[in-house]
Each structure stands twice: as C-alpha cells, then as structure tokens.
C-alpha positions in Angstrom: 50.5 -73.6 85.4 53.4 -72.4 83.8 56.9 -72.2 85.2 60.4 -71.3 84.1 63.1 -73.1 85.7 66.8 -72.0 85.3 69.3 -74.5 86.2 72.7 -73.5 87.6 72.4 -69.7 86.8 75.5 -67.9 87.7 74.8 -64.4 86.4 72.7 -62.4 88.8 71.9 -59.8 86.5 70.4 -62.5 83.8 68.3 -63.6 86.8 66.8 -60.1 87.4 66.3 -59.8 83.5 64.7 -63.4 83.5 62.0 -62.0 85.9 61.8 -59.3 83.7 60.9 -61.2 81.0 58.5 -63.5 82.8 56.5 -60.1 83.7 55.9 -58.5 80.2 54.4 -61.7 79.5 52.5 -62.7 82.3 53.9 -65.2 83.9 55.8 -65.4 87.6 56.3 -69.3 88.6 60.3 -68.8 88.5 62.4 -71.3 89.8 66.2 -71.8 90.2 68.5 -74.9 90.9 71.5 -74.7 92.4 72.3 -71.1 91.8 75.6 -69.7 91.9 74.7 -67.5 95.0 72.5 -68.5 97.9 71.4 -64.9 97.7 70.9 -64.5 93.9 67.7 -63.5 94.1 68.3 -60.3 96.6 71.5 -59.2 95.0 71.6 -55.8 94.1 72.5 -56.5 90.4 69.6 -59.1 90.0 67.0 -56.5 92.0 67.9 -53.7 89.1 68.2 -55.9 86.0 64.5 -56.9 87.4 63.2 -53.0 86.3 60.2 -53.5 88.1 59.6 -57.1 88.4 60.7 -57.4 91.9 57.3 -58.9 92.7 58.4 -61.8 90.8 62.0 -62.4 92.5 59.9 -62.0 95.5 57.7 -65.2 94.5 60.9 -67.1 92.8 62.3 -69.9 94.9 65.9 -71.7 94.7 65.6 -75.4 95.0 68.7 -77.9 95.2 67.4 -80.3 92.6 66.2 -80.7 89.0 63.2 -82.8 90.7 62.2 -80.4 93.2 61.8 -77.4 90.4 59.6 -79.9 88.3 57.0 -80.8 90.6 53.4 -80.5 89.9 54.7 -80.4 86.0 53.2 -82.6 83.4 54.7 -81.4 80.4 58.8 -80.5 80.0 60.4 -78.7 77.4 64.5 -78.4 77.3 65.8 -75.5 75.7 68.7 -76.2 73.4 70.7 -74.3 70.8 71.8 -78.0 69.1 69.7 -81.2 68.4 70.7 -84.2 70.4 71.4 -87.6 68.7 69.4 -88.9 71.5 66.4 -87.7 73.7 63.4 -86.0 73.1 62.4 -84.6 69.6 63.6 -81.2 69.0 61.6 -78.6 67.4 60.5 -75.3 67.0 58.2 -73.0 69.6 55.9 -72.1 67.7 55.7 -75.7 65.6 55.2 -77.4 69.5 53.6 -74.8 71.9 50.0 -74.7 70.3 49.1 -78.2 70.8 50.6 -78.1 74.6 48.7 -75.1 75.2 45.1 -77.0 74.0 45.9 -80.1 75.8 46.2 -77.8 78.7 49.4 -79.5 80.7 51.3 -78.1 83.3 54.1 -76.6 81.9 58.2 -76.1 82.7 60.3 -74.5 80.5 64.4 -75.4 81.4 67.1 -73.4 80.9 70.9 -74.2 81.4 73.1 -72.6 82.8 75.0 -69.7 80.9 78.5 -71.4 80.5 77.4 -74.8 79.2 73.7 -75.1 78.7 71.9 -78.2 79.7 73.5 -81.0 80.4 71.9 -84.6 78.5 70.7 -86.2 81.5 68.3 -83.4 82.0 67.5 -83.1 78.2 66.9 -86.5 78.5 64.2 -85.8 81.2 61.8 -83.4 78.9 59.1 -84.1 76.5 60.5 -81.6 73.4 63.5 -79.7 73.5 62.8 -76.3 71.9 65.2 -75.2 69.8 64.7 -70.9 68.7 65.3 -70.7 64.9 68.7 -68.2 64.9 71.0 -67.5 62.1 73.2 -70.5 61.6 76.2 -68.2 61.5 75.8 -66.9 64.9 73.1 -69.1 67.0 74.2 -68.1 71.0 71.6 -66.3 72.8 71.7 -64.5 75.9 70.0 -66.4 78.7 67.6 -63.5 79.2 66.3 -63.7 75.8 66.3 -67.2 75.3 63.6 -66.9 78.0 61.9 -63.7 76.5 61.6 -65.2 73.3 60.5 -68.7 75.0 57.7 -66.8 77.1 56.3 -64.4 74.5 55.6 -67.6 72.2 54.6 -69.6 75.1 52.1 -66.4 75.6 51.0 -66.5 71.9 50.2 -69.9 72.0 47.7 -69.3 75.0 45.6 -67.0 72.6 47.8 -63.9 73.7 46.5 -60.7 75.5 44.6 -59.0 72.9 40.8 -58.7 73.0 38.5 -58.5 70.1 39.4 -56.2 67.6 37.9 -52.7 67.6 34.0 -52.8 65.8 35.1 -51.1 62.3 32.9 -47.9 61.6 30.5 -49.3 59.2 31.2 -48.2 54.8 29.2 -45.8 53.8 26.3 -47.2 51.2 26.2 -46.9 47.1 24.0 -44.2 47.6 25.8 -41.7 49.7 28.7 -42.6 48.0 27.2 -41.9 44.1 25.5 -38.7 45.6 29.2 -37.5 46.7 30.7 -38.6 43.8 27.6 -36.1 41.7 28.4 -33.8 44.2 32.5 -33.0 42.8 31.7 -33.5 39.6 29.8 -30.7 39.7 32.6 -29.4 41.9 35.3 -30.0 39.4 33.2 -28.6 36.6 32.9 -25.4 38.6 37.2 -25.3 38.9 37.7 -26.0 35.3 39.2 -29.4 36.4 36.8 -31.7 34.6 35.4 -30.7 30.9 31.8 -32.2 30.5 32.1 -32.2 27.0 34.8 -34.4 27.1 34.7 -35.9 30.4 36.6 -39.0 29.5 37.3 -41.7 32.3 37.7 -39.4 34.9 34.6 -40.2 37.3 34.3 -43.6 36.9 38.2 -43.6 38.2 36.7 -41.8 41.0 33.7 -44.5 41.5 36.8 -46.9 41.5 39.0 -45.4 43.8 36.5 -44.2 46.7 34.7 -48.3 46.1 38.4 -48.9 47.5 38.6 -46.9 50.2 35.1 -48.0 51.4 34.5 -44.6 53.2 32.5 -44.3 56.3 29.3 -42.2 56.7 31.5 -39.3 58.2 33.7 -39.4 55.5 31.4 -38.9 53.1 30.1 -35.6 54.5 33.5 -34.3 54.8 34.5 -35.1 51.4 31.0 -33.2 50.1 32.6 -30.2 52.2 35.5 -30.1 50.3 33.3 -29.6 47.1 30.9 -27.3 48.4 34.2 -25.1 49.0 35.6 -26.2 45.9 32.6 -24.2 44.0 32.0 -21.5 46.4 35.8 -20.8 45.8 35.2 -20.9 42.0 32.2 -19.1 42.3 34.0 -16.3 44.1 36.8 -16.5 41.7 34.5 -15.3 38.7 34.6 -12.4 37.0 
C-alpha cells in the first residue's frame, strides 16, 4: 500500500496536479486533512489541474485528522525542505526508499501544507523525513512536484515499470565479418582507394573499427552490398 497524504492543502489547483502526479506513477491512495475547502476535490480548478486523473480525485478522501489519513500505515515518511534538531532522521529518497520498498511496509508519504509545511508534532510522528536534494540557493518546491519527485522515486524504488530489456540482435561471427572485410578490400582496390602494393594499416583499422561496432548478421550483408556496388561502379567507370 502506498498513500500520499497532504495535510492542510489550500490550493485546489496543487490538489488536482497532486492527483496528477500520483497517476503518471501509478499510484491513487490520496488523502487530505483538513483541506481548505470541503469541496476541494470537485472544484473546477482542482478537476482541470487533474488533466485526466479525475479517476484519482474520485477515489481521494478528506479526513479531519492526521490519525485518520494514517491508518493501516506502517511506515511514515515526513517531507521537509530543513532538518529538524529533533525527530526522525532526515535523508535523502533515493538513500531511504530502497530498503522500505524490500521490507515491504505500508507506506504514507506527508506533505504540509503550502504556506508553512509540516508542523513538528507531525514530523515528530514519521519514521524518516525525506528531504529532495535542491540547490542550496533556492530549495522551495512547489507542492505538486515535491510529490512528483517523491512518487517517481518512490516508483523507482519498487523496481519501476520497465520490463526486460529488448533481446539484442545477436554480432555477427569472425567469419562473416573477415569475409566482408575481403570483400572491400577488393572493393577499395577496384576504386583506387587502397594501393595493394602499399596497403599500409588500412585493413587492419577496418578489422578494428567493425570488431567495435560488433555488426549483426544483417549488417554484414548490407555492408558487402555497398562493395559489390563499389566495383560494379568502378568497373563501369573504366575505360
């Protein structure tokens, strides 16, 4: 379980774009205490700010205590922009989240409101207050990203949405690639690009760069196209 609880909001638009947030990154346990307006979660404003997360205002609930919103929780992490003298340890996301994600608690996220953040006494009530590493000449974020940035690293520490990774075509073997490789220099003999007399580096360069590139099966043929055209085109060109 996951839940985002925003205490005292009193913007309806940064509600809408909270549910917003919540959306992109799977999540849609939103809760509010004590919001400015009764209504805040049908308010015009909050409904468009939403952008097609309505489904999630729709499941969000207003509750009139910290308690209430933190039911069922067993793990609670403040969000702060300072550390506290006192009260839980402050850290990081992404130095916290993993290890709550594999111990697999049920977790609240907090939010205060937008004028004065969270008060102590409900600091005071979480296991870690999170703390998003900002510039320390300008550290105020908006409530809606606070949460954004809060859920997508709350996401990534679940293992994120990605699948495995494509299968990679398989590399082509030494074979097909020397057999190219005979294949232009012939090619660049025919152009007059390569001098066999004096051939210098230039093939093993070649070996070099296409052991790089680690071309696939397809590539291979395509590149003997090019120099089959390369010496039909130089065979054409003669005299």
């Amino acid at each position: 379980m996951t839940r985002f609880v925003l205490i005292q909001p009193s913007h309806a638009g940064n509600v809408g774009a909270a549910a917003r947030a919540l959306k992109v990154m799977g999540f849609d346990d939103l809760v509010l205490v004590n919001p400015r307006w009764e209504d805040v979660l049908t308010r015009d404003e909050t409904v468009e700010r939403a952008s097609g997360a309505v489904d999630v205002l729709q499941k969000a609930r207003a509750v009139a205590t910290l308690a209430e919103a933190l039911e069922g929780v067993t793990h609670v992490c403040a969000t702060v922009m300072t550390a506290r003298d006192f009260g839980p340890p402050t850290v990081a996301p992404r130095e916290h989240l993993p290890a709550v994600a594999s111990a697999g608690h049920r977790v609240a996220f907090l939010f205060g409101s937008e004028r004065y953040g969270m008060r102590n006494e409900d600091v005071y009530r979480c296991h870690a207050a999170l703390r998003i590493p900002v510039s320390p000449d300008y550290g105020s974020l908006n409530l809606a990203a606070a949460i954004q940035v809060i859920a997508y690293e709350w996401r990534l520490a679940l293992g994120g949405f990605d699948g495995p990774p494509p299968a990679q075509a398989a590399a082509a073997d030494a074979a097909a690639v020397a057999g190219m490789l005979q294949h232009w220099e012939d090619a660049l003999v025919a152009i007059g690009f390569l001098d066999p007399a004096a051939p210098k580096k230039l093939m093993p360069r070649l070996n070099q760069l296409f052991n790089r590139a680690q071309p696939t099966p397809e590539e291979i043929h395509i590149l003997r196209g090019v120099a089959k055209a390369m010496a039909e085109a130089a065979k054409k060109a003669k005299p």
